[in-house]
C-alpha positions as CSV (number, residue, x, y, z in Angstrom):
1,X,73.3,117.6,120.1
2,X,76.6,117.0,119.1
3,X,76.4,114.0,116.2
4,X,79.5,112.2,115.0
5,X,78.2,111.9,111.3
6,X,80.3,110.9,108.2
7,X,78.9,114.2,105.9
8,X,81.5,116.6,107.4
9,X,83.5,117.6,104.7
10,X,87.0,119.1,104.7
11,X,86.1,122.4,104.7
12,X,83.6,122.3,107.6
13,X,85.8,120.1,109.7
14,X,88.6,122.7,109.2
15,X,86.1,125.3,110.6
16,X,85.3,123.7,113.4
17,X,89.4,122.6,114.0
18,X,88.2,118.4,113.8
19,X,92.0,116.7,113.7
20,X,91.9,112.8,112.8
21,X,94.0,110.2,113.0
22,X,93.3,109.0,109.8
23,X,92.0,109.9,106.1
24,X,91.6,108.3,103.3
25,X,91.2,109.7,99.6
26,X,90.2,106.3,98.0
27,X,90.4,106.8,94.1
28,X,89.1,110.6,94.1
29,X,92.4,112.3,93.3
30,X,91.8,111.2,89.6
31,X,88.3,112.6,89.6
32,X,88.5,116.2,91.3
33,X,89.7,119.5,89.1
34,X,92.2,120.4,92.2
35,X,93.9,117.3,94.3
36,X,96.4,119.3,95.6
37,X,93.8,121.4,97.3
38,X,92.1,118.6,97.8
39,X,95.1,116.3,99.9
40,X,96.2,119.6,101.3
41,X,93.5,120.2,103.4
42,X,92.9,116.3,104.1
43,X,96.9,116.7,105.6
44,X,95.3,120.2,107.3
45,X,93.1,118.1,109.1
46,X,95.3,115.2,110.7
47,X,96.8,114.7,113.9
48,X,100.4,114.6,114.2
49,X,101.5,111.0,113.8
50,X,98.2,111.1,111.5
51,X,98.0,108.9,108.4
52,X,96.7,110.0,105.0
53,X,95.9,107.4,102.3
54,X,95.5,107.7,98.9
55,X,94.4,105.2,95.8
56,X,94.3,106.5,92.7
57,X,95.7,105.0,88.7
58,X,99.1,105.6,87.8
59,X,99.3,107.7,84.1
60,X,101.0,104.8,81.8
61,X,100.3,103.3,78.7
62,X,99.5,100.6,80.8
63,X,96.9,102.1,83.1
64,X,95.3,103.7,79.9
65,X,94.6,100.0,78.5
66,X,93.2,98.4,81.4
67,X,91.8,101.3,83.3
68,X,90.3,103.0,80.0
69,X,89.8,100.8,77.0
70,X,89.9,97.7,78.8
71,X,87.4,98.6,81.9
72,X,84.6,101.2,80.1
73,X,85.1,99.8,77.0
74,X,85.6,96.3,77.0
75,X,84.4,94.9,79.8
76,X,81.8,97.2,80.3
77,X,83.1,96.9,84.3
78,X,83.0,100.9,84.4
79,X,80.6,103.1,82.5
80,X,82.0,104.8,79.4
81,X,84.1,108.2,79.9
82,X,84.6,108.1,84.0
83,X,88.2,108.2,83.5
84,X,90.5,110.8,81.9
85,X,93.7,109.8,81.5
86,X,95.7,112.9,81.6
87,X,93.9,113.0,85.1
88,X,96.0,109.7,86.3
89,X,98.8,110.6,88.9
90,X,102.3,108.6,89.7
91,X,103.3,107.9,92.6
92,X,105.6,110.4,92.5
93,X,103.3,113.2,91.5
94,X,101.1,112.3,94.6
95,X,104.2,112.0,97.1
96,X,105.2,115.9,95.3
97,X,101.6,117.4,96.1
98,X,101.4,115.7,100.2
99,X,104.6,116.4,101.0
100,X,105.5,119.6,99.3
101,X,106.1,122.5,101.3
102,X,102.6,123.6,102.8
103,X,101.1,127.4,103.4
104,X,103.1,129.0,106.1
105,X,100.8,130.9,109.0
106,X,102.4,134.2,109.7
107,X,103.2,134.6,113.4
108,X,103.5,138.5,115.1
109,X,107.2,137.4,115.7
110,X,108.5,137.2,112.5
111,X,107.7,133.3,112.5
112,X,106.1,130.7,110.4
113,X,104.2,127.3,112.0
114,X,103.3,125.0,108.4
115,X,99.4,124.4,108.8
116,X,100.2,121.0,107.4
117,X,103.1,119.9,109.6
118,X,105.6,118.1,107.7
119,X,104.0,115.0,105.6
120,X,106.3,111.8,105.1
121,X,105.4,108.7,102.4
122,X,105.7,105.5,104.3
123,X,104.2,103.1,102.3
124,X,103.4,102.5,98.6
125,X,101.8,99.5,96.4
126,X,100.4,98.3,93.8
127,X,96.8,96.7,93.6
128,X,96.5,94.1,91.2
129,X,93.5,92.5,89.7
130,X,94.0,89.0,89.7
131,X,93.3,86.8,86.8
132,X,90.4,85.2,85.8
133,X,89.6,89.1,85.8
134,X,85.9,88.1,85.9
135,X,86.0,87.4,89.3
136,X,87.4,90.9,90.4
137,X,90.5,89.9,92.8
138,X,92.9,92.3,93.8
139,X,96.4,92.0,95.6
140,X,98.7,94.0,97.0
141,X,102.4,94.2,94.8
142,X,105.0,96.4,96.0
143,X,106.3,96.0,92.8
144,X,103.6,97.1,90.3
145,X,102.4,100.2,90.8
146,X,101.6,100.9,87.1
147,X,97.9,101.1,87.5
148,X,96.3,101.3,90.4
149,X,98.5,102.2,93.6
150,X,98.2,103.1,97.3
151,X,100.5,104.9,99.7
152,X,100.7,106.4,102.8
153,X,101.5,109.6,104.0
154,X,101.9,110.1,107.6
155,X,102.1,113.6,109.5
156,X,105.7,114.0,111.1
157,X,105.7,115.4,115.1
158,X,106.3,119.1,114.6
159,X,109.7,120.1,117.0
């Protein structure tokens, strides 16, 4: 019986050498001890041409008012202590951990193949909440990317 369930994790699907055309890592990063582990083996597991995305809260003064004080605190929107802000990422950071170099496999001819293939940012925004903030809007601003932000990673054709 083979079932096509969503409780395969990363490591499983690596196992049994699962490739997918697309991932997503919806506001996790911020949450898990290791996301470079964590968005290296998501890229380990794409197809070529694959897209990984990724959500997560930018670390600014900003994003630690609205994200922090203003959300657990405030508003009461998010319980007390979920976020940690020196576990925010910027863009940037994010783009560093995808598309760094990945771990090389060793081939018996003095060769390397990257296990990741070579990962590419092709999109990033901002998500916005939208004022009257009661009503929990959000838009997409390619120009605000100081609290929450998304981007997209694709998997480059290996030559």
């Amino acid at each position: 019986n083979n079932n096509n369930n969503n409780n395969n994790n990363t490591s499983s699907s690596a196992h049994n050498h699962e490739l997918f055309d697309i991932i997503t890592a919806l506001e996790i990063i911020e949450h898990v001890p290791n996301p470079s582990s964590l968005l290296h083996a998501a890229t380990s597991l794409l197809k070529p041409n694959g897209i990984l995305l990724v959500s997560t809260i930018n670390r600014t003064v900003k994003s630690y008012g609205l994200a922090i004080i203003a959300a657990e605190y405030i508003s009461g929107k998010v319980p007390i202590g979920t976020h940690t802000w020196d576990m925010f990422w910027s863009p940037a950071e994010v783009e560093q951990m995808v598309c760094s170099s990945s771990p090389l496999l060793r081939n018996g001819d003095d060769t390397a193949t990257n296990l990741n293939g070579r990962m590419k940012q092709i999109a990033l925004s901002g998500m916005v909440l939208q004022p009257p903030f009661i009503n929990m809007e959000w838009k997409l601003d390619g120009s605000d990317t100081d609290v929450n932000w998304i981007g997209a990673y694709q998997k480059q054709q290996q030559v």
